[in-house]
PAFITOR-17761 format. One record per residue: residue number from 1; residue in one letter; z, y, x of N, C-alpha, C in turn. Coordinates in steps of 0.2 Angstrom, whole numbers. Layout:
<atoms>
atom seq = NUM type = a n_z = Z n_y = Y n_x = X ca_z = Z ca_y = Y ca_x = X c_z = Z c_y = Y c_x = X;
...
</atoms>
This chain:
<atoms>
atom seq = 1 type = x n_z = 539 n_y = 920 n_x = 580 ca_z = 538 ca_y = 915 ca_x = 584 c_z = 537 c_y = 908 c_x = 581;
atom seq = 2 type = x n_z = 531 n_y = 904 n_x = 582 ca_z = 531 ca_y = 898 ca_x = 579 c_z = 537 c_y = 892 c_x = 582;
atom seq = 3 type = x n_z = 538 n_y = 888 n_x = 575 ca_z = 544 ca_y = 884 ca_x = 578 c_z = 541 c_y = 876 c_x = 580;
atom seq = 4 type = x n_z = 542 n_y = 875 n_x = 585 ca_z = 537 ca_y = 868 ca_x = 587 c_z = 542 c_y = 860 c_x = 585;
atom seq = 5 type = x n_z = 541 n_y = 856 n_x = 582 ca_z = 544 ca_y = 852 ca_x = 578 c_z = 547 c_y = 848 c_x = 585;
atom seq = 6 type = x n_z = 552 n_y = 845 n_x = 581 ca_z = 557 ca_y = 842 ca_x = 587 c_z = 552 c_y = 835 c_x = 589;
atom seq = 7 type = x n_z = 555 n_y = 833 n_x = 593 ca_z = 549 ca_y = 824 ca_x = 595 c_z = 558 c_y = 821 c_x = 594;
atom seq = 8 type = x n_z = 556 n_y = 815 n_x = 593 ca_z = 562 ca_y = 812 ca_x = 591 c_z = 558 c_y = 804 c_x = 597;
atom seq = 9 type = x n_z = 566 n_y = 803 n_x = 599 ca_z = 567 ca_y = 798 ca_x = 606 c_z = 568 c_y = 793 c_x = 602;
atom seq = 10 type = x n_z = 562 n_y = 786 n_x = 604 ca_z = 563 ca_y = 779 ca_x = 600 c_z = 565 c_y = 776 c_x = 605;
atom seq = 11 type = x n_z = 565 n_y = 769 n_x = 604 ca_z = 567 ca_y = 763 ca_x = 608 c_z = 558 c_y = 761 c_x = 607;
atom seq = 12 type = x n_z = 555 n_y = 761 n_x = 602 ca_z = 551 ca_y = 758 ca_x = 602 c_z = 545 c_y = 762 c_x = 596;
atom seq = 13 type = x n_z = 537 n_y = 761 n_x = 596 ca_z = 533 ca_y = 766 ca_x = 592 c_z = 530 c_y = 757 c_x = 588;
atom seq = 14 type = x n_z = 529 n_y = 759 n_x = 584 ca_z = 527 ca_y = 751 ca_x = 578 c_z = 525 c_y = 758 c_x = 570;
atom seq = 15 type = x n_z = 518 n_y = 754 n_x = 570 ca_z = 519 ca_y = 757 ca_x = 564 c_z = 524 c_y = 758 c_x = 558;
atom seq = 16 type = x n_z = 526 n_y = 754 n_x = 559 ca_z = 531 ca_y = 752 ca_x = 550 c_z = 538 c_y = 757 c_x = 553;
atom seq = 17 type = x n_z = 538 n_y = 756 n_x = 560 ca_z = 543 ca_y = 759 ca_x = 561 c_z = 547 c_y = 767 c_x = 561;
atom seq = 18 type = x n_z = 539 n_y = 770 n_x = 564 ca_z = 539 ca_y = 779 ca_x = 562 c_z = 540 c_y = 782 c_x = 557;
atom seq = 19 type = x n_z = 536 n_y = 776 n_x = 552 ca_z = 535 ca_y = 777 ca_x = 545 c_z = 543 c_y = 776 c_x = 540;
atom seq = 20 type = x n_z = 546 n_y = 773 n_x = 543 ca_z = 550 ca_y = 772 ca_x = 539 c_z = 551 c_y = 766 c_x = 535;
atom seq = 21 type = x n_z = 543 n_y = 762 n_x = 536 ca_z = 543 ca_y = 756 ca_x = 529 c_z = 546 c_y = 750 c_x = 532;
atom seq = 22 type = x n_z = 550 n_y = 746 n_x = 526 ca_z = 548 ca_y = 740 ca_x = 530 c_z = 546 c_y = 736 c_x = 525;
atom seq = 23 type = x n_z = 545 n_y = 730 n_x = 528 ca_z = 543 ca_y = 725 ca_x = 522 c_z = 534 c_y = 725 c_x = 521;
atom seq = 24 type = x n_z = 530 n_y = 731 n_x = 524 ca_z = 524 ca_y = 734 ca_x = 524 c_z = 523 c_y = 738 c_x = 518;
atom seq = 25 type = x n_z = 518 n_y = 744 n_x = 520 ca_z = 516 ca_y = 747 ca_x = 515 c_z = 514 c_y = 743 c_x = 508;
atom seq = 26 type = x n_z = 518 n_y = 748 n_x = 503 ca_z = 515 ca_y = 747 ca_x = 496 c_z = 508 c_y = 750 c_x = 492;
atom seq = 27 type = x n_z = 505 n_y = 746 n_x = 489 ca_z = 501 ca_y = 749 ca_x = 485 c_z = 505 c_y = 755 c_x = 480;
atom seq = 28 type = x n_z = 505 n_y = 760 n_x = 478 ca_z = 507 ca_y = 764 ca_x = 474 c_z = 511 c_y = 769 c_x = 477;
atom seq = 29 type = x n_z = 517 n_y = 766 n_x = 481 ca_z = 523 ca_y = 768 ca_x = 485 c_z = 518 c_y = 770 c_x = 493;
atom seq = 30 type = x n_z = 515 n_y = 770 n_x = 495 ca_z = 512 ca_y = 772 ca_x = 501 c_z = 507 c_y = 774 c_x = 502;
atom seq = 31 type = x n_z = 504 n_y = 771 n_x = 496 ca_z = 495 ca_y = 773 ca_x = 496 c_z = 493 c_y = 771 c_x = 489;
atom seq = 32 type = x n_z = 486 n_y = 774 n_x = 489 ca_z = 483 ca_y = 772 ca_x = 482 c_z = 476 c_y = 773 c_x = 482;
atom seq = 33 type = x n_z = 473 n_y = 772 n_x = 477 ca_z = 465 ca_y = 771 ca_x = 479 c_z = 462 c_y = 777 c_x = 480;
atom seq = 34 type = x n_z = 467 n_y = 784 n_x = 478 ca_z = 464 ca_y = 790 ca_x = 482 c_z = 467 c_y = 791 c_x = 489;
atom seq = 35 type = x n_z = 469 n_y = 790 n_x = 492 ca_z = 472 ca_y = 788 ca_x = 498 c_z = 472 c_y = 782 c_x = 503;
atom seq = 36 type = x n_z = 466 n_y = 776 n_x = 499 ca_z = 464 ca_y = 771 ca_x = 503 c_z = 463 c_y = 769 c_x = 510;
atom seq = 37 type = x n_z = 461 n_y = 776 n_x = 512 ca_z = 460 ca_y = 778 ca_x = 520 c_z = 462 c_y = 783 c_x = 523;
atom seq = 38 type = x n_z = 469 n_y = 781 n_x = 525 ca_z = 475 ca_y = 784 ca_x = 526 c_z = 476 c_y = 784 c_x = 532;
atom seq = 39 type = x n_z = 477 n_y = 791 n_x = 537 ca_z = 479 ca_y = 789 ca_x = 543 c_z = 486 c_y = 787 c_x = 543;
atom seq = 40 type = x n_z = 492 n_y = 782 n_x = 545 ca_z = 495 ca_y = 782 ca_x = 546 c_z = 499 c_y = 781 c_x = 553;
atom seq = 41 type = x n_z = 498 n_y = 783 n_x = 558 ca_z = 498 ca_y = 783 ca_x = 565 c_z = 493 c_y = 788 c_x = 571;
atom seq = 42 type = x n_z = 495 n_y = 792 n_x = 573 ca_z = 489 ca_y = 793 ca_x = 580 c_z = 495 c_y = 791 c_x = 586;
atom seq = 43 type = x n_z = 492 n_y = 789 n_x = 593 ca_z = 497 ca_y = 787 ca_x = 598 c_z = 493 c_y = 787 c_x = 604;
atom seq = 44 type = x n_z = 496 n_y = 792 n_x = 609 ca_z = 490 ca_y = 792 ca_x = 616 c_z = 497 c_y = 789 c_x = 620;
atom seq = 45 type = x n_z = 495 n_y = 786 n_x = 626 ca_z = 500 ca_y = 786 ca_x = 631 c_z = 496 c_y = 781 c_x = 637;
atom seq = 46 type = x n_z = 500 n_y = 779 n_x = 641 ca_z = 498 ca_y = 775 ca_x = 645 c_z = 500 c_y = 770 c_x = 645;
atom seq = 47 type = x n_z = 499 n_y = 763 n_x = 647 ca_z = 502 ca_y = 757 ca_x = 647 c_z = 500 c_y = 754 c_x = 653;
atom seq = 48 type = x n_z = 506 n_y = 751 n_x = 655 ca_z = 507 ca_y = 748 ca_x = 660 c_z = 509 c_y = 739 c_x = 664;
atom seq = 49 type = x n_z = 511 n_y = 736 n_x = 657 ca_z = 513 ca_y = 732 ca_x = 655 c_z = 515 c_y = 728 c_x = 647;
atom seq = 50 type = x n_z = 515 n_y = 722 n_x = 647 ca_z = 518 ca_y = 720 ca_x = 638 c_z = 520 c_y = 714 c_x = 639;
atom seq = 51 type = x n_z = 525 n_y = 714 n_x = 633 ca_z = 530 ca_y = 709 ca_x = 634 c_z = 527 c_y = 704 c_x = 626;
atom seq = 52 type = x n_z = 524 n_y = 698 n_x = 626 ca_z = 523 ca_y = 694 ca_x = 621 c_z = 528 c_y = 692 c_x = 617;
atom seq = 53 type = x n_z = 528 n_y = 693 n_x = 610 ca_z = 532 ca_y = 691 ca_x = 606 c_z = 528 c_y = 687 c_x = 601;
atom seq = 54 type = x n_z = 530 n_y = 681 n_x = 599 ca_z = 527 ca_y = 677 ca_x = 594 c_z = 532 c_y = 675 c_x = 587;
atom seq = 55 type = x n_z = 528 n_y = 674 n_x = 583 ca_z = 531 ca_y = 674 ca_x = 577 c_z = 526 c_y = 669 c_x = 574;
atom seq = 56 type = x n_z = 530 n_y = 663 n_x = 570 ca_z = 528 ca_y = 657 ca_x = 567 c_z = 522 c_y = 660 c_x = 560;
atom seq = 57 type = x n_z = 523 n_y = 665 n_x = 557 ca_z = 518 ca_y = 670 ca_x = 553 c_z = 512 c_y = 673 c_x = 556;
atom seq = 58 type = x n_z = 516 n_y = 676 n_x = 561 ca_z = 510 ca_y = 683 ca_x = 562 c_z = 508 c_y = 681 c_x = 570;
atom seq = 59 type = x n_z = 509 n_y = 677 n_x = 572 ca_z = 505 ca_y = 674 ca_x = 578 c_z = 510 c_y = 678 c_x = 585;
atom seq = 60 type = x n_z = 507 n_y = 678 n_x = 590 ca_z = 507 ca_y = 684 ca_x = 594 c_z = 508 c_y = 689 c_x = 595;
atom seq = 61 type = x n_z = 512 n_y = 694 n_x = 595 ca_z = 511 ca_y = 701 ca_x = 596 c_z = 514 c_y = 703 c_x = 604;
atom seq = 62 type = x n_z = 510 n_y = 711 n_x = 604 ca_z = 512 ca_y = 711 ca_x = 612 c_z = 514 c_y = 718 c_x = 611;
atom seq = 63 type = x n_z = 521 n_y = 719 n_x = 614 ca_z = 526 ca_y = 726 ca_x = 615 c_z = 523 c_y = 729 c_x = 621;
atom seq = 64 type = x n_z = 519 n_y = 736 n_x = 622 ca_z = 516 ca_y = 737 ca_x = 628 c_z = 523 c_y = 744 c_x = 631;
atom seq = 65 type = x n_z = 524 n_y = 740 n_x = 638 ca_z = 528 ca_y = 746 ca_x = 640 c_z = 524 c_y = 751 c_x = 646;
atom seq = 66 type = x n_z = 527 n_y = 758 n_x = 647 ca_z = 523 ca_y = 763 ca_x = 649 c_z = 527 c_y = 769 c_x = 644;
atom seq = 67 type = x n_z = 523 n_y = 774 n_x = 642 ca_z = 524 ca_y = 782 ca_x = 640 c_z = 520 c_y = 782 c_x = 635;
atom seq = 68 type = x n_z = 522 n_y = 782 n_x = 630 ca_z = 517 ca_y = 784 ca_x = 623 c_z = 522 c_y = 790 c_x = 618;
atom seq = 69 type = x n_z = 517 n_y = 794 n_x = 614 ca_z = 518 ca_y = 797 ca_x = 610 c_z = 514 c_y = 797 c_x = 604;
atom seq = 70 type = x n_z = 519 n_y = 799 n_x = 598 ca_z = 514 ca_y = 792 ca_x = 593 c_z = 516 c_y = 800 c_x = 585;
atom seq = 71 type = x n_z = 513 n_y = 801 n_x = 581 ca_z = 512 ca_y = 804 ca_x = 576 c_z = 512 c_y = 801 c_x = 571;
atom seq = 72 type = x n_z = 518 n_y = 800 n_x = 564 ca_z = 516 ca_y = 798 ca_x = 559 c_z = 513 c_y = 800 c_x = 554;
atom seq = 73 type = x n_z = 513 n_y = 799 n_x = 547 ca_z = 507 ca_y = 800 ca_x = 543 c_z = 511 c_y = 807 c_x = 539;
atom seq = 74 type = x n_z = 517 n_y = 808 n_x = 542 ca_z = 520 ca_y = 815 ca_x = 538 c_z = 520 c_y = 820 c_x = 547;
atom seq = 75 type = x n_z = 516 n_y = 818 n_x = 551 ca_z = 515 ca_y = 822 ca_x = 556 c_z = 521 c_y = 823 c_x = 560;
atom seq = 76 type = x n_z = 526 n_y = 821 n_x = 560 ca_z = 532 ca_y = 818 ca_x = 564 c_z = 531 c_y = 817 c_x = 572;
atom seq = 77 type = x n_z = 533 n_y = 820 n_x = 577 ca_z = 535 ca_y = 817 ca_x = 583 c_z = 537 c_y = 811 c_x = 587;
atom seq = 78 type = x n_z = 536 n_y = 807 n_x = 588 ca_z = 540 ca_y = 802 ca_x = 591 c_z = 538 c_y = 798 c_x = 599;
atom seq = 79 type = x n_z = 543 n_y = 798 n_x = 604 ca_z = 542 ca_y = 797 ca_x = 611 c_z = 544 c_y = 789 c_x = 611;
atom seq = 80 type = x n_z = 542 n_y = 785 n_x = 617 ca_z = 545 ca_y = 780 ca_x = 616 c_z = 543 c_y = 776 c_x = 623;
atom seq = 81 type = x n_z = 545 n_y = 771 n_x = 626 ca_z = 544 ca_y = 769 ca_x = 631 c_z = 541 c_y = 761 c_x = 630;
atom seq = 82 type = x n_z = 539 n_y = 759 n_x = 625 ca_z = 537 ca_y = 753 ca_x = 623 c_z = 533 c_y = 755 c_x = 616;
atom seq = 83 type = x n_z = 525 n_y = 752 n_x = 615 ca_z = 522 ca_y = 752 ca_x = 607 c_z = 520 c_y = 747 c_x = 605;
atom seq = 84 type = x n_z = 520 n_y = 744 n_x = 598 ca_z = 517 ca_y = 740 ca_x = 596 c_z = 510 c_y = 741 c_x = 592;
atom seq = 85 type = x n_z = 505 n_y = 738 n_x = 592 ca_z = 498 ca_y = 740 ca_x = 589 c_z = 494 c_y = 736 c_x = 586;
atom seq = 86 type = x n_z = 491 n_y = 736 n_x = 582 ca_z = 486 ca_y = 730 ca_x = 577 c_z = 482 c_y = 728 c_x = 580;
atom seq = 87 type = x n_z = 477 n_y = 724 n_x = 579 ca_z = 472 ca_y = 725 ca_x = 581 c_z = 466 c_y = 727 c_x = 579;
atom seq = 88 type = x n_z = 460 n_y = 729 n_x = 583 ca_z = 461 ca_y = 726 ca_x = 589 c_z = 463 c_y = 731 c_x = 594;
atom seq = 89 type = x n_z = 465 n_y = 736 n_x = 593 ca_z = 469 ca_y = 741 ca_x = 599 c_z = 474 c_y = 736 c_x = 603;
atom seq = 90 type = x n_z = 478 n_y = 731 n_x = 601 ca_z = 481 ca_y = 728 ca_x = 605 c_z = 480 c_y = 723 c_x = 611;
atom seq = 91 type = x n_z = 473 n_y = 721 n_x = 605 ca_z = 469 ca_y = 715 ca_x = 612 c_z = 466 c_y = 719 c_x = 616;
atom seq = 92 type = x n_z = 464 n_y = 725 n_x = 618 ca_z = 458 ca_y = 729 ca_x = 620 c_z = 464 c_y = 730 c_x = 626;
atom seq = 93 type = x n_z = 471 n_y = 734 n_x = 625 ca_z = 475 ca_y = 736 ca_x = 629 c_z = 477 c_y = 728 c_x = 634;
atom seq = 94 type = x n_z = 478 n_y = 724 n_x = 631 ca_z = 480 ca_y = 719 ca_x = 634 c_z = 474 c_y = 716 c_x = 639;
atom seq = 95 type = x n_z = 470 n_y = 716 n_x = 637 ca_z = 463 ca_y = 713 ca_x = 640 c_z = 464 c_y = 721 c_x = 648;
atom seq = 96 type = x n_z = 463 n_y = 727 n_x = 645 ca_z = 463 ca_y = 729 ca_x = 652 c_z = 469 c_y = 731 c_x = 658;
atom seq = 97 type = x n_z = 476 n_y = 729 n_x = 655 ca_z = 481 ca_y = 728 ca_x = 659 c_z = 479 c_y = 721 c_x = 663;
atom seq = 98 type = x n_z = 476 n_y = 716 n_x = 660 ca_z = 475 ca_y = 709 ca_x = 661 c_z = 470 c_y = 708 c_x = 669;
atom seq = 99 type = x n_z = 466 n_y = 714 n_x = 666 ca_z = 461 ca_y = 716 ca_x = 671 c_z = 463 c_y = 717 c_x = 676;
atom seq = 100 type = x n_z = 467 n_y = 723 n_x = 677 ca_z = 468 ca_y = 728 ca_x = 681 c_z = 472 c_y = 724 c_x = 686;
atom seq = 101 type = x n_z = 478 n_y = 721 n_x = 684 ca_z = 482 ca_y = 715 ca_x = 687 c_z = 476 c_y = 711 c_x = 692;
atom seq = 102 type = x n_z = 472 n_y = 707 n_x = 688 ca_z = 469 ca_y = 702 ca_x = 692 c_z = 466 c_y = 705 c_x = 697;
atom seq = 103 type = x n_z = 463 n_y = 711 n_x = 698 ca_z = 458 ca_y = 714 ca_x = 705 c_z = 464 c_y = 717 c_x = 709;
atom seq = 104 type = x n_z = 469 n_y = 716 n_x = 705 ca_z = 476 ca_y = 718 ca_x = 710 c_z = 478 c_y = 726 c_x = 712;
atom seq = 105 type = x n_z = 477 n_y = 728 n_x = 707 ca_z = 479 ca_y = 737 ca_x = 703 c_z = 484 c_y = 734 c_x = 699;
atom seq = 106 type = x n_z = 488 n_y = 742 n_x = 702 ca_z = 494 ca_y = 745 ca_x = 695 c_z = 491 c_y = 747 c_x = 691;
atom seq = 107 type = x n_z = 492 n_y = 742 n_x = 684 ca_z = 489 ca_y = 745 ca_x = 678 c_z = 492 c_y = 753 c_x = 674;
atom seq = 108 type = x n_z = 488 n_y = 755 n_x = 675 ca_z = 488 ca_y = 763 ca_x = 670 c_z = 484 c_y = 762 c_x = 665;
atom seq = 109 type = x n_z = 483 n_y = 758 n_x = 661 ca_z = 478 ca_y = 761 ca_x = 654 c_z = 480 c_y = 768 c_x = 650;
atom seq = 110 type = x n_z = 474 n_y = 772 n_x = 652 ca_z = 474 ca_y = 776 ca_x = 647 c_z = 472 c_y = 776 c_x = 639;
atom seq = 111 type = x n_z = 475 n_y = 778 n_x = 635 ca_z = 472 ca_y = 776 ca_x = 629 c_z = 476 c_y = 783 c_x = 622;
atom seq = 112 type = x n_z = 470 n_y = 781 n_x = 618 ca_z = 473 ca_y = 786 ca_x = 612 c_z = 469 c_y = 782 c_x = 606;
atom seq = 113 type = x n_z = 472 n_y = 781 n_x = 600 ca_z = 470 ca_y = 777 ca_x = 595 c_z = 470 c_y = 782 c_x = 588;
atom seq = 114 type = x n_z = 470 n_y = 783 n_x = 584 ca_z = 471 ca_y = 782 ca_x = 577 c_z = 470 c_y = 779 c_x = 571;
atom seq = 115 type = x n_z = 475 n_y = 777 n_x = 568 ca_z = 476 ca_y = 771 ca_x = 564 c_z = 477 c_y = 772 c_x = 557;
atom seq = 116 type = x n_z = 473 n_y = 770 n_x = 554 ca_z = 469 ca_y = 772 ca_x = 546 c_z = 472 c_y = 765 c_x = 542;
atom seq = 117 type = x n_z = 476 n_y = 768 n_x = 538 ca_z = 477 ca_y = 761 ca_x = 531 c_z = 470 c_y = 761 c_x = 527;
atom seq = 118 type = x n_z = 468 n_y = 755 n_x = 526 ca_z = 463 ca_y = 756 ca_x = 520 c_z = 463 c_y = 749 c_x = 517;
atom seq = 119 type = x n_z = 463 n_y = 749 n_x = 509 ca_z = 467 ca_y = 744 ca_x = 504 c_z = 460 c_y = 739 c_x = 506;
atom seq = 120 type = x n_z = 464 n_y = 733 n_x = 505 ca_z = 457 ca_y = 729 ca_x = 504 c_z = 461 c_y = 722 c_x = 499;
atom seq = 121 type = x n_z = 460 n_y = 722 n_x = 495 ca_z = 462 ca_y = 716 ca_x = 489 c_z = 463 c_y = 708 c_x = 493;
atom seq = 122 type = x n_z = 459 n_y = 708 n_x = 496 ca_z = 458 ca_y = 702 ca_x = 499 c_z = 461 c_y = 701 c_x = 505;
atom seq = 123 type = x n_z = 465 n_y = 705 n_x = 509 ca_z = 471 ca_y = 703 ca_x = 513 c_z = 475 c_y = 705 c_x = 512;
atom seq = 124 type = x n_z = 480 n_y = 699 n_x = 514 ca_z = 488 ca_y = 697 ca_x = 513 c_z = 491 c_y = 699 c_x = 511;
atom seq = 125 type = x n_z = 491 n_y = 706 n_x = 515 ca_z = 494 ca_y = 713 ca_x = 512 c_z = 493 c_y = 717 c_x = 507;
atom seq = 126 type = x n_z = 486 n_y = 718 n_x = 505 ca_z = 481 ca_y = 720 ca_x = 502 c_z = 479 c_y = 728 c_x = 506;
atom seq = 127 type = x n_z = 481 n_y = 726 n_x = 513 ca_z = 477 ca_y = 733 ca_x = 515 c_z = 475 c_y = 729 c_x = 523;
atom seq = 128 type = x n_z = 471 n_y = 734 n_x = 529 ca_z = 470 ca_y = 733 ca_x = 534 c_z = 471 c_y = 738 c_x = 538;
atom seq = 129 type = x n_z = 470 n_y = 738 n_x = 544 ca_z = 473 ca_y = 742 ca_x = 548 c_z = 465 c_y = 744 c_x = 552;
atom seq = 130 type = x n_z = 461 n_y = 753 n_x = 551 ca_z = 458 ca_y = 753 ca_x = 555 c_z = 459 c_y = 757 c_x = 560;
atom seq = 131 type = x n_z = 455 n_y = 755 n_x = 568 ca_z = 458 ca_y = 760 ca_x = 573 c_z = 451 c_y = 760 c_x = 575;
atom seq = 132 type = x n_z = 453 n_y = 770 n_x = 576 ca_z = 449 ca_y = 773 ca_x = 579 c_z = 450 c_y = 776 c_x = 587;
atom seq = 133 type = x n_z = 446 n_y = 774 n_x = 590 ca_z = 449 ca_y = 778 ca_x = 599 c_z = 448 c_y = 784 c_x = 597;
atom seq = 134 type = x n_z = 453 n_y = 788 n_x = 601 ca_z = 453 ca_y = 796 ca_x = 603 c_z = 449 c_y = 798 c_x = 606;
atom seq = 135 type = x n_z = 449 n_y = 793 n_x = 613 ca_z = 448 ca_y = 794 ca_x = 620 c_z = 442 c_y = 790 c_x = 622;
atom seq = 136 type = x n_z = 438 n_y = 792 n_x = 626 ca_z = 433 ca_y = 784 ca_x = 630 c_z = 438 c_y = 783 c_x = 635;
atom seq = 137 type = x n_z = 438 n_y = 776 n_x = 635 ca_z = 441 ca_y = 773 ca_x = 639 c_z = 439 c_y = 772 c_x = 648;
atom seq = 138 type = x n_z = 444 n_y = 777 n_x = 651 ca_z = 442 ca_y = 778 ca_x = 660 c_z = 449 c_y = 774 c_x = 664;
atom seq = 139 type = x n_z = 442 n_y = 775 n_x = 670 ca_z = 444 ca_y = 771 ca_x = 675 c_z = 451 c_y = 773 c_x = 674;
atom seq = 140 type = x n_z = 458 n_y = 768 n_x = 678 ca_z = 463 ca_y = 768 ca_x = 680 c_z = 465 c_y = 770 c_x = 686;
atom seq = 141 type = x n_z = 460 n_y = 772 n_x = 691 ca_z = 464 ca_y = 770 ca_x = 696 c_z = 457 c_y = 773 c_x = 703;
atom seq = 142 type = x n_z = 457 n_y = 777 n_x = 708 ca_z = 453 ca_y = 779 ca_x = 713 c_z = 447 c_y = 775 c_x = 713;
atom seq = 143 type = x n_z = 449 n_y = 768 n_x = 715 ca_z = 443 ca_y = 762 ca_x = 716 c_z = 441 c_y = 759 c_x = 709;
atom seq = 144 type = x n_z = 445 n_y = 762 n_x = 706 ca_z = 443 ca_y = 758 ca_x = 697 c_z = 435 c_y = 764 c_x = 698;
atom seq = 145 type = x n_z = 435 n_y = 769 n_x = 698 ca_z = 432 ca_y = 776 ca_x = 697 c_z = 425 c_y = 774 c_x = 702;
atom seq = 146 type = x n_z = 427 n_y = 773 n_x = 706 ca_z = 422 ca_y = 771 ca_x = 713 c_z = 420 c_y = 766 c_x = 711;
atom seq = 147 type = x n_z = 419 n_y = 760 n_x = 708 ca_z = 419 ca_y = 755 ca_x = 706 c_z = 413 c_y = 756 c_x = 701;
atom seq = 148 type = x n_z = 415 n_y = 759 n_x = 694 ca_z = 410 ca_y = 761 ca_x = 689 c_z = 404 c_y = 764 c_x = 693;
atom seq = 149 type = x n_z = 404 n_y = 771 n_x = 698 ca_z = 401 ca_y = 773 ca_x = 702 c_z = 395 c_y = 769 c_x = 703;
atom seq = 150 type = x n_z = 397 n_y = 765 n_x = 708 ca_z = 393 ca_y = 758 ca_x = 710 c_z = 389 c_y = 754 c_x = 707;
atom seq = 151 type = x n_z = 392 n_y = 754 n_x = 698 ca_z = 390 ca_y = 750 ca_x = 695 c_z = 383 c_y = 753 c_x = 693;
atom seq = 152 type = x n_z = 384 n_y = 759 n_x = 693 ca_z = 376 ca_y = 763 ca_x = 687 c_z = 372 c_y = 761 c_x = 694;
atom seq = 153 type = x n_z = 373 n_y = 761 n_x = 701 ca_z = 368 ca_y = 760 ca_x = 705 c_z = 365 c_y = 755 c_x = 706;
atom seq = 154 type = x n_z = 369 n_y = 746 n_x = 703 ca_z = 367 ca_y = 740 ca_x = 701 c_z = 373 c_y = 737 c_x = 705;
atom seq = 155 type = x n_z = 377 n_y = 739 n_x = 708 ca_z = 381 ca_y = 734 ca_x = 709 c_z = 389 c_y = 732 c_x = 704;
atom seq = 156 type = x n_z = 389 n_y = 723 n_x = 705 ca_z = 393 ca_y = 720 ca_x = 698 c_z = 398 c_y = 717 c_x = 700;
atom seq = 157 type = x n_z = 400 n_y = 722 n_x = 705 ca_z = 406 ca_y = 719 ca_x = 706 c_z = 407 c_y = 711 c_x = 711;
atom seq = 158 type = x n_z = 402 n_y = 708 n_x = 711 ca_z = 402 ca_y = 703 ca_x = 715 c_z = 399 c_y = 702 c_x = 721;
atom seq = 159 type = x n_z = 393 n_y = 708 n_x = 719 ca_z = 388 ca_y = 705 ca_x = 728 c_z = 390 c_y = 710 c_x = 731;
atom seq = 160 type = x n_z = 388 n_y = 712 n_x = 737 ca_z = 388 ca_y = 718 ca_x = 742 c_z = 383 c_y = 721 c_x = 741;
atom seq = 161 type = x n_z = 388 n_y = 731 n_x = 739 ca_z = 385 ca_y = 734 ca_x = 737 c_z = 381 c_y = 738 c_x = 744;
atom seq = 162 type = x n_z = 380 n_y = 735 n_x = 747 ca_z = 375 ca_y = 741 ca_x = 753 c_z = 367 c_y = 737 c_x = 752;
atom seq = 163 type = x n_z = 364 n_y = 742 n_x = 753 ca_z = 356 ca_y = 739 ca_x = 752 c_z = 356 c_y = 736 c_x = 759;
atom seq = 164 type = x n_z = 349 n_y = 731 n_x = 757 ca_z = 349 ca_y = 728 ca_x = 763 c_z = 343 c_y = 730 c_x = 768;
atom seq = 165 type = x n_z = 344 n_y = 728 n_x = 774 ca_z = 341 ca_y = 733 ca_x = 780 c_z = 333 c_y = 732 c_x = 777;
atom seq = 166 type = x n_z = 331 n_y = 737 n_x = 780 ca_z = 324 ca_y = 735 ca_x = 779 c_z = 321 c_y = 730 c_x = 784;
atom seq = 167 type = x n_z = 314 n_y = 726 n_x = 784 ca_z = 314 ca_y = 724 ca_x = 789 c_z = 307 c_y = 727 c_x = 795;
atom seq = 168 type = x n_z = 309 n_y = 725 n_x = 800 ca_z = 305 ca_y = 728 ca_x = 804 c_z = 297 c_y = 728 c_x = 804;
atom seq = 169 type = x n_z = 292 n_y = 735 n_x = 801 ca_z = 286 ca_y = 730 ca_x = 801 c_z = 283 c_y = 727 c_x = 806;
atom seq = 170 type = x n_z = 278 n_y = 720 n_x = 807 ca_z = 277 ca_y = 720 ca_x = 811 c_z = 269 c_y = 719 c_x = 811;
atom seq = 171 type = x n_z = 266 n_y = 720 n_x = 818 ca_z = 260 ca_y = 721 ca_x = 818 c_z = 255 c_y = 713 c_x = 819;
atom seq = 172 type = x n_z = 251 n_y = 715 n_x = 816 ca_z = 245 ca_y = 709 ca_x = 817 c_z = 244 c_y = 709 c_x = 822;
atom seq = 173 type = x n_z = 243 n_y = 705 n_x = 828 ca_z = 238 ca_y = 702 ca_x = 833 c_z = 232 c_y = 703 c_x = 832;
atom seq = 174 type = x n_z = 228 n_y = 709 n_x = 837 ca_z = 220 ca_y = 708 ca_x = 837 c_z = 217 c_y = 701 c_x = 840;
atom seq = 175 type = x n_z = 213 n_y = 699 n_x = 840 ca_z = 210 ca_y = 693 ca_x = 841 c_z = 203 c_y = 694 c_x = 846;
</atoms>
């Protein structure tokens, strides 16, 4: 009987955090130019919410709460009720909680990403974070889904979507 690896309970899923780094990945100690394009994360979950956190350095960042499951780069387990994420996976997830909100839905984003280190000399860190979706990105919600529906038939969301009556033909007067 195969033994299925334990999932270990976070408070929260951050790259650096799974990993065990801090300080950021090192050239040498965490990757190297044969290893440039490194997964170091996958993570599906839903989001429901995020809490903005700002930093005088690194600008904004946004803690998404909801149910995610996140994979490190030694294939590790981890559960967590809040994630943080690069960009652009983060502005992507924020933009459609942001959405969801305004048309006056409980946000459920669906979502699964994977997160690629790849060295680049010329950022900060001397590497970059690329994210790849898992998943195409769907409706949220019965009317989110009815919605898209609507839209392949040309409606935008703004005008009424029922065609308009026909009108009655009418006939020429003979003379």
């Amino acid at each position: 009987m195969a033994t299925v690896p334990a999932t270990k309970l976070a408070k929260k899923i951050a790259i650096g955090t799974i990993n065990n780094v801090r300080g950021g990945f090192k050239h040498g100690k965490h990757f190297d130019d044969e290893t440039a394009n490194k997964m170091v994360m996958k993570i599906i979950g839903i989001a429901r919410d995020y809490i903005t956190k700002t930093s005088e350095t690194m600008g904004d960042s946004y803690g998404f709460g909801g149910e995610f499951m996140a994979w490190n780069m030694e294939g590790e387990k981890v559960t967590a009720p809040r994630a943080y994420l690069p960009e652009p996976a983060q502005g992507m997830l924020k933009a459609a909680i942001d959405e969801a909100a305004e048309h006056g839905h409980a946000p459920a984003i669906e979502f699964g990403f994977e997160i690629r280190l790849t060295a680049d000399e010329e950022a900060l860190k001397g590497y970059v974070f690329d994210v790849v979706p898992l998943i195409e990105n769907k409706p949220s919600t019965a009317l989110d889904s009815l919605i898209q529906g609507l839209a392949q038939l040309g409606y935008d969301g703004d005008n009424d979507p029922t065609p308009a009556e026909p009108k009655p033909e009418t006939k020429a007067k003979a003379k």
